[in-house]
C-alpha positions as CSV (number, residue, x, y, z in Angstrom):
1,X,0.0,0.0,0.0
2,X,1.5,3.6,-0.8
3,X,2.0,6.1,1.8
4,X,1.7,8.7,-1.1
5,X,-1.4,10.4,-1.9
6,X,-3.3,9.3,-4.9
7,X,-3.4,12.7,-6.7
8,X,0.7,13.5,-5.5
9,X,4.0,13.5,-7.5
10,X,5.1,11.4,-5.3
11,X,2.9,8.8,-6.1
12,X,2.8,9.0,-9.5
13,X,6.6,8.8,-9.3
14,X,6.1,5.5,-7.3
15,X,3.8,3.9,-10.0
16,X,5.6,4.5,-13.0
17,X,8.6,5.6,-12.6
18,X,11.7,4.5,-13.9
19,X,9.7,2.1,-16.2
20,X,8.3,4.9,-17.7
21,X,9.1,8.3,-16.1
22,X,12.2,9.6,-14.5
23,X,12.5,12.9,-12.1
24,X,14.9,15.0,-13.8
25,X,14.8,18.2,-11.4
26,X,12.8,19.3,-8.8
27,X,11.1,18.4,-5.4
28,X,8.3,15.5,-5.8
29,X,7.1,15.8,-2.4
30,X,6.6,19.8,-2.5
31,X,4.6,19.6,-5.5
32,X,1.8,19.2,-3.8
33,X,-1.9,17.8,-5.0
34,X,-2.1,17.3,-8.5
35,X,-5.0,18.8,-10.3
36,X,-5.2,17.1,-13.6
37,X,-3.2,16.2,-17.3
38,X,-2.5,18.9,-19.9
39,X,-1.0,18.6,-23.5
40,X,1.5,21.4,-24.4
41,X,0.5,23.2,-27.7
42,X,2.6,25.8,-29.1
43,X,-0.4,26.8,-31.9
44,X,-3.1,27.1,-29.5
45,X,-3.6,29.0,-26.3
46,X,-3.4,27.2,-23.1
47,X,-5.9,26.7,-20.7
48,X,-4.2,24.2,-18.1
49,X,-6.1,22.6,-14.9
50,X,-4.2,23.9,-11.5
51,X,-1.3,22.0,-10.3
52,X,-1.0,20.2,-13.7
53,X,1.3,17.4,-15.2
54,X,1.7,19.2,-18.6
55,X,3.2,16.9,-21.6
56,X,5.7,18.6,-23.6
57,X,5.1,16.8,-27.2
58,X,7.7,17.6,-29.6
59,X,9.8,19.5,-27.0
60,X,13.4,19.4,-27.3
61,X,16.9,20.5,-26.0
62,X,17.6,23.0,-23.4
63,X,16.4,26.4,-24.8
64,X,12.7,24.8,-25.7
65,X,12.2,23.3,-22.5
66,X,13.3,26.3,-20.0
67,X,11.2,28.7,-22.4
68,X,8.2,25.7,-21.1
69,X,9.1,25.5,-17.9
70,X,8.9,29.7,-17.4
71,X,5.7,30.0,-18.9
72,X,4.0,26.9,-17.1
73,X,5.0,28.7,-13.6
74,X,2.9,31.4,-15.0
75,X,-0.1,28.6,-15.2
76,X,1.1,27.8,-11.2
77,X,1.6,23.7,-12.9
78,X,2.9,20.9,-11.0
79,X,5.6,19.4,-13.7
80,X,6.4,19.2,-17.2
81,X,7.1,15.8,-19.0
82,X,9.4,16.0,-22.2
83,X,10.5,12.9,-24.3
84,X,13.9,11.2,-22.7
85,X,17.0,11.3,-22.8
86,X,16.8,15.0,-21.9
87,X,19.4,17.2,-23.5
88,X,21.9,19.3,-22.1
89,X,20.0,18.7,-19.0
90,X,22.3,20.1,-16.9
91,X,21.6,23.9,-18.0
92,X,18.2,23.1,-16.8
93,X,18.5,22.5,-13.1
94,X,18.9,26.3,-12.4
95,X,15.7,26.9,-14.3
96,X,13.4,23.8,-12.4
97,X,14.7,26.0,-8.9
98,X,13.5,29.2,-9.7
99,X,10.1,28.5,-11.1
100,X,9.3,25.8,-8.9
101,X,7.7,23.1,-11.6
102,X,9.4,19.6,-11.9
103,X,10.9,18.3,-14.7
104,X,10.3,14.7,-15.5
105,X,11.5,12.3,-18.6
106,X,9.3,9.7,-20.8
107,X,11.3,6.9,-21.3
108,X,12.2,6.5,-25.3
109,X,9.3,4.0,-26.9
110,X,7.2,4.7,-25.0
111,X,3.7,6.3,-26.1
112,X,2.4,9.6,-24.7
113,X,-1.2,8.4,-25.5
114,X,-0.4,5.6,-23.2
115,X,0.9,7.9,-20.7
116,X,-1.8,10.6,-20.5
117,X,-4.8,7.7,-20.2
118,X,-2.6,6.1,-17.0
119,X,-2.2,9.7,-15.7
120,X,-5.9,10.7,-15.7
121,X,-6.6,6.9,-14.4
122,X,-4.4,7.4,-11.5
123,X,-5.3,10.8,-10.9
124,X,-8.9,9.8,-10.7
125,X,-8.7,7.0,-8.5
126,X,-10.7,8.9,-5.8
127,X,-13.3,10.4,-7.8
128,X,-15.7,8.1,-7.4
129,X,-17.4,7.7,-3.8
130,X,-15.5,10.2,-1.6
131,X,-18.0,9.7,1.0
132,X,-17.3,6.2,1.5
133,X,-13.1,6.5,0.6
134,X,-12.8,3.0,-0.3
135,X,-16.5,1.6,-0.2
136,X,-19.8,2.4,-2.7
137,X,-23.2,1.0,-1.3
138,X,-20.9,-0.6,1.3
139,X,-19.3,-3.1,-0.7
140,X,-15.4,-2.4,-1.0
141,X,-14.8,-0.4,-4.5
142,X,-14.6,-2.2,-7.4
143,X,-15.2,-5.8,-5.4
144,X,-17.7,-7.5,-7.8
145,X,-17.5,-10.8,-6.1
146,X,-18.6,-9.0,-2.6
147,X,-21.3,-7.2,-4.8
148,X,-22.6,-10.3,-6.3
149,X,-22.8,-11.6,-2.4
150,X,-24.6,-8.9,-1.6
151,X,-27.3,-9.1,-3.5
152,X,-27.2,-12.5,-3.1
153,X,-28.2,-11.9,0.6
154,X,-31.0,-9.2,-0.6
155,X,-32.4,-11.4,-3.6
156,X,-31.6,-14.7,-1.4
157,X,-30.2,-16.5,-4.7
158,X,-27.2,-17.3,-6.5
159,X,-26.1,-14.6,-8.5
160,X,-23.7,-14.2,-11.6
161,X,-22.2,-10.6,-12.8
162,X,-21.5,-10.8,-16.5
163,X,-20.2,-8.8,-18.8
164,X,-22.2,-7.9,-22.2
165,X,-20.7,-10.8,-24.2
166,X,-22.3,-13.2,-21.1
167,X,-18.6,-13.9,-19.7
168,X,-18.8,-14.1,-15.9
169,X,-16.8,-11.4,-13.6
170,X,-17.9,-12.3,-10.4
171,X,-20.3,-14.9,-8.4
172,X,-21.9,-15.5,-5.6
173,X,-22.0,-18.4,-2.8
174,X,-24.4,-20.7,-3.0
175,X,-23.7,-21.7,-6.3
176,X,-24.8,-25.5,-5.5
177,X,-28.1,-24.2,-4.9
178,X,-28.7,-23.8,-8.4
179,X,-28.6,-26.2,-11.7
180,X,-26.1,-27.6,-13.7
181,X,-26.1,-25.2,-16.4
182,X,-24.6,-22.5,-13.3
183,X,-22.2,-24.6,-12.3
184,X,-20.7,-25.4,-15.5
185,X,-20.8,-21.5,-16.3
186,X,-18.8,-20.9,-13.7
187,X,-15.9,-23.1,-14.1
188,X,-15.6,-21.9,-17.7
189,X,-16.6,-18.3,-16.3
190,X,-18.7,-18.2,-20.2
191,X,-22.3,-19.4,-20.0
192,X,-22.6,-22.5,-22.0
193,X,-22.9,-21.4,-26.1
194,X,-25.9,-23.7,-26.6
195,X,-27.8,-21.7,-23.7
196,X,-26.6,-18.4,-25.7
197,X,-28.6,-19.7,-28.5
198,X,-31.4,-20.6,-27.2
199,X,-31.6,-16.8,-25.6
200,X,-30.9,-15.3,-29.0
201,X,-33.4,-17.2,-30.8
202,X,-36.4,-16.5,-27.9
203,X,-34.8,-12.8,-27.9
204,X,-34.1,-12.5,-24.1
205,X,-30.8,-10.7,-25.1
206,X,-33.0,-8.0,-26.5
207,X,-35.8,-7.6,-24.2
208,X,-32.8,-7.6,-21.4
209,X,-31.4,-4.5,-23.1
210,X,-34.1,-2.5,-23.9
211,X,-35.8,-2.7,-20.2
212,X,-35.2,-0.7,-17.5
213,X,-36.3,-3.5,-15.1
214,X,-35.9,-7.3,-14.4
215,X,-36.7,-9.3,-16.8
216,X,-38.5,-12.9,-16.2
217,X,-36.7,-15.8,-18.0
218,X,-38.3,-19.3,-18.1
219,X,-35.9,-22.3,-18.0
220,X,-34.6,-23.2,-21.3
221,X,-35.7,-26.7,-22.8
222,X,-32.5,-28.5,-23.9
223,X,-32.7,-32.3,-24.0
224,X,-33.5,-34.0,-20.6
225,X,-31.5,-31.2,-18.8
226,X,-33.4,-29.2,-15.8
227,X,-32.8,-26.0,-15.2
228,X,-34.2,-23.5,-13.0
229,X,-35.9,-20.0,-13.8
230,X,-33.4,-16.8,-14.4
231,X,-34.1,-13.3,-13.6
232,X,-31.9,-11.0,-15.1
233,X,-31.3,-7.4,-15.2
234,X,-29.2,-4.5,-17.4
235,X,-26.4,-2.6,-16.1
236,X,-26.3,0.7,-17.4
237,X,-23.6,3.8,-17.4
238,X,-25.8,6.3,-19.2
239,X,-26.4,4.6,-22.5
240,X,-23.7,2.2,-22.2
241,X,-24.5,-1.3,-21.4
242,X,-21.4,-2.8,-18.7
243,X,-23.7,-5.9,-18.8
244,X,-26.4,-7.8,-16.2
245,X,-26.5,-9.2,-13.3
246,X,-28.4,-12.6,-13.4
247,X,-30.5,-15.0,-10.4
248,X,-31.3,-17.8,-10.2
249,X,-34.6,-18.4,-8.8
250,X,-37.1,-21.4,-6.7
251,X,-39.5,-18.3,-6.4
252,X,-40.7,-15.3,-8.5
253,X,-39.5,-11.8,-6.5
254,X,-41.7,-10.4,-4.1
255,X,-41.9,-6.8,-4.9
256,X,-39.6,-5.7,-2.3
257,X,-36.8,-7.8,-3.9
258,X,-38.0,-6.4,-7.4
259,X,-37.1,-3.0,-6.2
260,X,-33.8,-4.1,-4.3
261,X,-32.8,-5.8,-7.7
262,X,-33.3,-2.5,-9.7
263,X,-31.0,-0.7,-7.0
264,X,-28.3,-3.0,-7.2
265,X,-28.4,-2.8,-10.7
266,X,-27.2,1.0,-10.3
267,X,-24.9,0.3,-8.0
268,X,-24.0,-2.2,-10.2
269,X,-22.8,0.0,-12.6
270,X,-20.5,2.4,-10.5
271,X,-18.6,-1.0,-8.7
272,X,-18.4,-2.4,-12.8
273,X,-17.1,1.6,-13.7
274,X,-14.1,0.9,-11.1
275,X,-13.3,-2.6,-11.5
276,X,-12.8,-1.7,-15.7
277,X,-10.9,1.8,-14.3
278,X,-8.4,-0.2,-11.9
279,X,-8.5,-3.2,-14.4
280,X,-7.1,-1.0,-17.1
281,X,-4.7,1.0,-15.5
282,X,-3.3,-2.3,-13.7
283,X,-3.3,-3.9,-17.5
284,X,-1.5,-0.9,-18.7
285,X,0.8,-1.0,-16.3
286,X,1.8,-4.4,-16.6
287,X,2.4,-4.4,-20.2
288,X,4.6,-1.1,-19.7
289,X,6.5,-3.4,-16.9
290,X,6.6,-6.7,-19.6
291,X,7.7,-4.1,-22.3
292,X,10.5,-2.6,-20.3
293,X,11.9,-6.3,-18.9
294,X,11.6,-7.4,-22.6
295,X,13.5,-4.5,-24.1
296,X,16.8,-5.8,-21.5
297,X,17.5,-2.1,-21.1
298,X,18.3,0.1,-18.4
299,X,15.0,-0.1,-16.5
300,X,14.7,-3.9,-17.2
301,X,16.2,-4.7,-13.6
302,X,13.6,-2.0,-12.2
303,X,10.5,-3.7,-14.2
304,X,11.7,-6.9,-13.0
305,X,11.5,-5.7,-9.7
306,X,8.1,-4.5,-9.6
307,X,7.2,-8.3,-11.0
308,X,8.9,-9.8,-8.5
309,X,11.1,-11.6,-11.2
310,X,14.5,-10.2,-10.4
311,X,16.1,-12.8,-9.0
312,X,15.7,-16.1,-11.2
313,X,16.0,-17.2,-15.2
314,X,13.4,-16.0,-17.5
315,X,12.0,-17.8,-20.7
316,X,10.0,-16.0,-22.9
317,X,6.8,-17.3,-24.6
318,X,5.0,-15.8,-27.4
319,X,1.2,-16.2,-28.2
320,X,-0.7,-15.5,-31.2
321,X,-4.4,-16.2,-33.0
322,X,-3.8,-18.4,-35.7
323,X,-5.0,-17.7,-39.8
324,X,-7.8,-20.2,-39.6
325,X,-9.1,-18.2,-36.3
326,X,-8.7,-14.8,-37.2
327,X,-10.0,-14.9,-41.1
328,X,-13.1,-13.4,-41.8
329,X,-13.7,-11.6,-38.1
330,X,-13.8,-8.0,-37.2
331,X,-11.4,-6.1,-35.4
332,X,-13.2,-5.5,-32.2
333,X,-14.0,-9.4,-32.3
334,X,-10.5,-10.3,-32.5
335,X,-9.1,-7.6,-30.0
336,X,-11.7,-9.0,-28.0
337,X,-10.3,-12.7,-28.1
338,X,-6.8,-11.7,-27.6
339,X,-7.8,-10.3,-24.2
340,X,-9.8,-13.2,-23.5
341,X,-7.0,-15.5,-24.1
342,X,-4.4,-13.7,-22.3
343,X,-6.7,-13.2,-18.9
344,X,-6.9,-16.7,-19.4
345,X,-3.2,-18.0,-19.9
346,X,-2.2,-15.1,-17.1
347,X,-4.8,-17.4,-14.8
348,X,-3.1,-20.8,-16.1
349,X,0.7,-19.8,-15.7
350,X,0.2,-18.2,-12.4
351,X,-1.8,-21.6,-11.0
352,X,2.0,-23.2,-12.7
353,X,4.4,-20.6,-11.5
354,X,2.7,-17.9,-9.3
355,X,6.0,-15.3,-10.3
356,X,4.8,-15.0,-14.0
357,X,3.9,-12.1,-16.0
358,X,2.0,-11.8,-18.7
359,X,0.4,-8.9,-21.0
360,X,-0.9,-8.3,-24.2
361,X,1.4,-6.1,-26.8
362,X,-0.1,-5.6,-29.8
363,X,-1.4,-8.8,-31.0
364,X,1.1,-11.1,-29.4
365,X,0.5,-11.8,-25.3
366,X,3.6,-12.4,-24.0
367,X,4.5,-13.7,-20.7
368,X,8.1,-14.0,-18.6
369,X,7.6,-17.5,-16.9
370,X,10.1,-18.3,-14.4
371,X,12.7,-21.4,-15.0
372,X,14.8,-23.6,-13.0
373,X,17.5,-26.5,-13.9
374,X,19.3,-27.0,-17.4
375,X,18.3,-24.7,-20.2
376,X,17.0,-27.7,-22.2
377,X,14.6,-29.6,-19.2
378,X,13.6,-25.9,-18.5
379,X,12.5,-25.3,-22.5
380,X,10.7,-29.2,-22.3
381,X,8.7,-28.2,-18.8
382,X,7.2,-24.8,-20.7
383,X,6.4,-26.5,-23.6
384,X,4.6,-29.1,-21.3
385,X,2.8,-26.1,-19.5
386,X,1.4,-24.2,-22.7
387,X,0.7,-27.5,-24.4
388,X,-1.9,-27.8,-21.3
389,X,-3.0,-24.3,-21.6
390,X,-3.5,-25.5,-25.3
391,X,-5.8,-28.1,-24.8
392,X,-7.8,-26.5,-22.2
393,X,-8.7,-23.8,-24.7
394,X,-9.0,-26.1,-27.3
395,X,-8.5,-26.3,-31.1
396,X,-11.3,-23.5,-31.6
397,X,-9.5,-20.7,-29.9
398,X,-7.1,-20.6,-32.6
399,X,-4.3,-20.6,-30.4
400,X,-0.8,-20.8,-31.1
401,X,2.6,-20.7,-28.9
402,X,6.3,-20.0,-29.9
403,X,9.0,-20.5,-26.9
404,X,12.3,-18.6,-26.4
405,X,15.5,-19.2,-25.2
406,X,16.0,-19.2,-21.3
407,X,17.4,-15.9,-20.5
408,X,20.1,-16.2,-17.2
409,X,20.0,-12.4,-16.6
410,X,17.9,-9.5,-17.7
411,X,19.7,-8.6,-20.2
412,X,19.1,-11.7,-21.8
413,X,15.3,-10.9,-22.0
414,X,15.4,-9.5,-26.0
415,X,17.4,-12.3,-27.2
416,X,14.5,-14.7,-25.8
417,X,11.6,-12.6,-27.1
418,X,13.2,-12.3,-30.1
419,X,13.3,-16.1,-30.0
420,X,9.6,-16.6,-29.3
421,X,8.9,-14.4,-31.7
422,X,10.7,-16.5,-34.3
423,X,9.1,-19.4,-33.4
424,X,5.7,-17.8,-33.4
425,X,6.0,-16.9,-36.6
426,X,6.7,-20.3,-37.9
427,X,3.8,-21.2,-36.7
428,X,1.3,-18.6,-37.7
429,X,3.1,-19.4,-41.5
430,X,2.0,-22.8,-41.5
431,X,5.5,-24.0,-42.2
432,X,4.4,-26.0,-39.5
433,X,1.5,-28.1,-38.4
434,X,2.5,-27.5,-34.7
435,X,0.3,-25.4,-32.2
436,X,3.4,-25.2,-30.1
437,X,7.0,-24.8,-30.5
438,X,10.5,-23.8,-29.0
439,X,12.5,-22.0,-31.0
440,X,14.8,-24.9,-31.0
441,X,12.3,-27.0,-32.6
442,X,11.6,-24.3,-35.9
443,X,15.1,-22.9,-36.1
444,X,15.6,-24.4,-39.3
445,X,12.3,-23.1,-40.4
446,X,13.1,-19.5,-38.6
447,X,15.5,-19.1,-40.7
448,X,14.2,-20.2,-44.1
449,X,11.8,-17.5,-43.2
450,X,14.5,-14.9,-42.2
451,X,16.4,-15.9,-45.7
452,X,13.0,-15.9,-47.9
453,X,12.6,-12.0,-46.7
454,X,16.0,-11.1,-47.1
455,X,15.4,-12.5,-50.7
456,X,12.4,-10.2,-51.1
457,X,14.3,-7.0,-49.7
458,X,16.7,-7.6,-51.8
459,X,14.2,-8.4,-54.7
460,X,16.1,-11.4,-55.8
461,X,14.9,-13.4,-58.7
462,X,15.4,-16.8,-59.9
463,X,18.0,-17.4,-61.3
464,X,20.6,-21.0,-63.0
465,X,19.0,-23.9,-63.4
466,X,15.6,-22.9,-61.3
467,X,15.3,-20.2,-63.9
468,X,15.7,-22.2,-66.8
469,X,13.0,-24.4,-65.8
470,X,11.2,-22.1,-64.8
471,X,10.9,-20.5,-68.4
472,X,10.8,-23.7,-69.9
473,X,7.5,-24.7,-67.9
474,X,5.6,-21.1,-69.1
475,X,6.9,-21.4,-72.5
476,X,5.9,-25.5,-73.0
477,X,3.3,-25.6,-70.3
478,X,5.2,-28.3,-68.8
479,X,6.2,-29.4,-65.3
480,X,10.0,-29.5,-65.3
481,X,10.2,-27.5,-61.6
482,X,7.9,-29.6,-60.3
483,X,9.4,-32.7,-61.3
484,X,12.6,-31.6,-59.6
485,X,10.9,-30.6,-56.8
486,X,9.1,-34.3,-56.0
487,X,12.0,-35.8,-57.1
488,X,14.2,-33.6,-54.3
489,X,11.8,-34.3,-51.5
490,X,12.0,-38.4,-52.2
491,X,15.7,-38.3,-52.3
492,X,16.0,-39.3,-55.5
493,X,13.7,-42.4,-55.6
494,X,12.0,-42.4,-58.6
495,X,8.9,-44.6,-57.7
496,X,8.3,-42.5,-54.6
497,X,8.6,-39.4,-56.3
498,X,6.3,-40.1,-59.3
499,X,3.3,-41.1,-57.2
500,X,3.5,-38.2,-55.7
501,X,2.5,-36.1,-58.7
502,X,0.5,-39.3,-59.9
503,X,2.4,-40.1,-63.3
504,X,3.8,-42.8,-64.6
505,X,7.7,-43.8,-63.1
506,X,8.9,-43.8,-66.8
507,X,7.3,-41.0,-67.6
508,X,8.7,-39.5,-64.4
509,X,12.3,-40.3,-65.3
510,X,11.7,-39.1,-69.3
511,X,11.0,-35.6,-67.1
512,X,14.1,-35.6,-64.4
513,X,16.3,-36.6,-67.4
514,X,14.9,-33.3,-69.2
515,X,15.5,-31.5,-66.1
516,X,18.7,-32.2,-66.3
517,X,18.9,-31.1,-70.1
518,X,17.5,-27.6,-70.0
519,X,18.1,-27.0,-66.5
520,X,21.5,-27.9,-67.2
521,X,21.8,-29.3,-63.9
522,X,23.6,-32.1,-62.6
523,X,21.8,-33.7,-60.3
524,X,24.8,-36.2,-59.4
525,X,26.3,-33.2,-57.9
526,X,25.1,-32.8,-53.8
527,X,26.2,-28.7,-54.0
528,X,23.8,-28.3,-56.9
529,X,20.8,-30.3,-55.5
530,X,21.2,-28.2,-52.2
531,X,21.3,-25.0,-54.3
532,X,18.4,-25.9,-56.5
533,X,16.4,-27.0,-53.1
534,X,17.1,-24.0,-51.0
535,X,16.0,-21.9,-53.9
536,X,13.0,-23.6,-54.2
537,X,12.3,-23.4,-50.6
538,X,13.1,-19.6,-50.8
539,X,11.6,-18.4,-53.9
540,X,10.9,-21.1,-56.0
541,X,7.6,-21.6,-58.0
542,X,4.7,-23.3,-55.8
543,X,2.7,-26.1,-56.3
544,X,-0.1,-25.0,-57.1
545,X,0.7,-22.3,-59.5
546,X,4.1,-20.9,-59.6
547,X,6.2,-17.5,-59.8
548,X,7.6,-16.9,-63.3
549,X,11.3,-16.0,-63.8
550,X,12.3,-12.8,-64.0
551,X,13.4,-10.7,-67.0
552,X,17.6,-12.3,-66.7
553,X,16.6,-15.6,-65.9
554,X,17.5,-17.0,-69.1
555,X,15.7,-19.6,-71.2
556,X,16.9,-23.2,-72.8
């Protein structure tokens, strides 16, 4: 718990600094109560809350930033942020002391977007219910599982609090006292799809949000199942649905628990406010922390430190949606699922190994998952771990996992990302039928990949025998380069290779003996067969179609 006020320096120092801000000059503990953000704009006129954090965008070296710094003492602000490494900060010490306002540093990379939303988040942490500090209804702020007890108690009934895609945040006790279809909700914390569908189709979702009230739901008819009677109500911030709250029932609400339902609906809504509020900022954070460990920089020691992850070997994984999962969704779906998945492999590696850390960058989660023992039995136990996480989501999810390198120190940390990453990749490229993989597994594959983009930076083109055939095939609308190709892959057996375009062998070796003519290749020689099949792997023509040769190729 800090000892710093919520809305101080001080404690904004203590949250992010030196993962993402540093103090420069000045005196954190004199600045006193912070009264909100502001955004520095040299084309506009200022109008700047008292006591402000002011964010100097696109302000740079010595003689820009004291020129700030005089006029924001005009505007009586707190502290001015500028972009790190600070220039000729030295010459600016002089100039913090007589106006009074701090000077702090964003560490490079990272985004001043980011920065302004954890601000405000921070700096509004006791907005909401300053009559009851750290309470709203009486219920400790932002505590939906002692909410959904609550009215448990008033409703006297099990209770679920979902979210508007019918995911379950909190319960209640008494969870026995209710049907199958609740229990197995909760243990997936996502009510059962076939139930979804039967509320769709009988429109419950829509009644639900479109009434101000409870709303009566009868127990669903699926197959000799029993279930027992929901009531369900909407949880509203203005004309935002946070999602319901849900009982379920022996007996219909007397009117006195009608109205105490509708109440805790709205209270609902401010405890649902705060959880997202704290949930986001502690996300936020937490990725800021990931991101600084992973970079192995100066502040990767601090980040480890505030993840409790200092003081042991680190291996990186690497998770990502597969092609089969993400095509045809939206963006918001997808976003959607990546959260989903990486609350839910946060829960599963910290049942493991109670030390990790994981958050979501981009579209990869990664996570830092403590090791032990030799680098390889290390490597074998976190494939073993995700491949469980694997199969508890199952093949729909989409899921797919690269491993890194075990990292002995911090500074190691980019060298196993970079790994995972690699690996990852592999995978989401189908080179691999694998959900799972260390980088040890794929390096070969890695760096086919690596090679095959070099080629296209470099805008290679075939070119010797490959090319040869290549023209050959578009001129005669024959299969030369795929002849060598099946006949590579078998090694050189004939029979083998033949079936595996389906023609005749003789007819198969009439075509390798031509691909030995115009191609001008001999395949007796092992150097030439590993030239002509690393350039097929490359950049070669596919299967199922093929990429001519360019313009210098050549022709037989």
């Amino acid at each position: 718990m800090s000892t710093h006020p919520a809305r101080s320096l001080s404690r904004v120092l203590e949250d992010f600094g030196s993962t993402l801000l540093d103090l420069e000059y000045g005196d954190a503990e004199a600045a006193g109560e912070i009264g909100g953000v502001g955004i520095h704009d040299p084309h506009d006129e200022q109008h700047y809350p008292q006591r402000a954090i002011v964010l100097g965008v696109g302000v740079h070296g010595a003689e820009q930033t004291s020129r700030l710094l005089r006029e924001l003492a005009a505007h009586r602000a707190a502290a001015l942020v500028v972009r790190g490494p600070v220039e000729d900060a030295g010459e600016l010490e002089q100039v913090v002391s007589e106006t009074g306002v701090a000077l702090l540093a964003l560490t490079r990379g990272a985004s001043w977007a980011q920065l302004a939303a954890m601000l405000r988040t921070l700096l509004s942490e006791g907005d909401v219910g300053e009559a009851g500090a750290h309470t709203l209804g009486g219920v400790p702020s932002g505590d939906l599982f002692a909410l959904a007890n609550a009215i448990a108690t008033l409703l006297d009934a099990p209770i679920t609090i979902e979210d508007h895609r019918s995911r379950i945040l909190a319960f209640s006790g008494r969870q026995d006292e209710a049907d199958t279809a609740r229990v197995e909700s909760i243990l997936a914390r996502q009510v059962p799809e076939r139930y979804l569908r039967v509320h769709e189709e009988h429109g419950v979702f829509k009644e639900l949000y479109r009434s101000e009230g409870p709303v009566h739901i009868p127990p669903p008819s699926i197959g000799d199942e029993v279930a027992l009677p929901r009531v369900a109500i909407a949880v509203r911030a203005g004309d935002e649905i946070l999602g319901s709250v849900w009982a379920a029932l022996r007996q219909p609400l007397t009117p006195e628990r009608d109205q105490a339902f509708r109440e805790a609906a709205k209270l609902a809504a401010l405890h649902m406010l705060r959880f997202r509020a704290g949930t986001d900022a502690e996300n936020r954070l937490r990725a800021d922390l990931v991101t600084t460990a992973l970079e192995g920089g100066g502040g990767a020691v601090h980040a480890l430190g505030r993840l409790g992850l200092v003081t042991e070997p680190l291996l990186v994984m690497a998770m990502g949606l597969g092609l089969a999962r993400g095509a045809g969704e939206d963006h918001a779906h997808l976003t959607a699922e990546r959260q989903r998945l990486t609350s839910a492999l946060a829960v599963h590696l910290t049942a493991v190994q109670p030390r990790s850390a994981v958050a979501l960058l981009g579209d990869v989660a990664y996570a830092l998952f403590p090791v032990t023992g030799e680098a390889a039995h290390a490597r074998e136990r976190a494939v073993q771990v995700a491949a469980n996480f694997l199969t508890r989501t199952g093949e729909r999810a989409g899921a797919v996992i690269g491993i890194g390198s075990v990292a002995q120190e911090p500074a190691a940390l980019p060298r196993s990302r970079a790994n995972a990453d690699r690996a990852l990749r592999v995978l989401l490229s189908g080179e691999s039928a694998q959900r799972i993989a260390s980088i040890t597994d794929v390096y070969v594959d890695a760096l086919l990949l690596e090679m095959r983009d070099l080629a296209i930076a470099n805008r290679d083109e075939l070119s010797g025998p490959l090319a040869r055939l290549a023209a050959y095939d578009t001129k005669h609308n024959a299969h030369l380069v795929e002849t060598l190709r099946a006949w590579l892959d078998a090694f050189g057996d004939v029979i083998a290779a033949s079936a595996s375009v389906f023609v005749h062998p003789n007819t198969f070796r009439y075509r390798i003996r031509r691909v030995a003519e115009v191609g001008q290749l001999d395949l007796q020689d092992p150097s030439a067969r590993f030239a002509a099949m690393l350039q097929l792997r490359l950049m070669g023509p596919a299967e199922s179609g093929g990429v001519p040769a360019g313009p210098s190729s050549g022709s037989a």
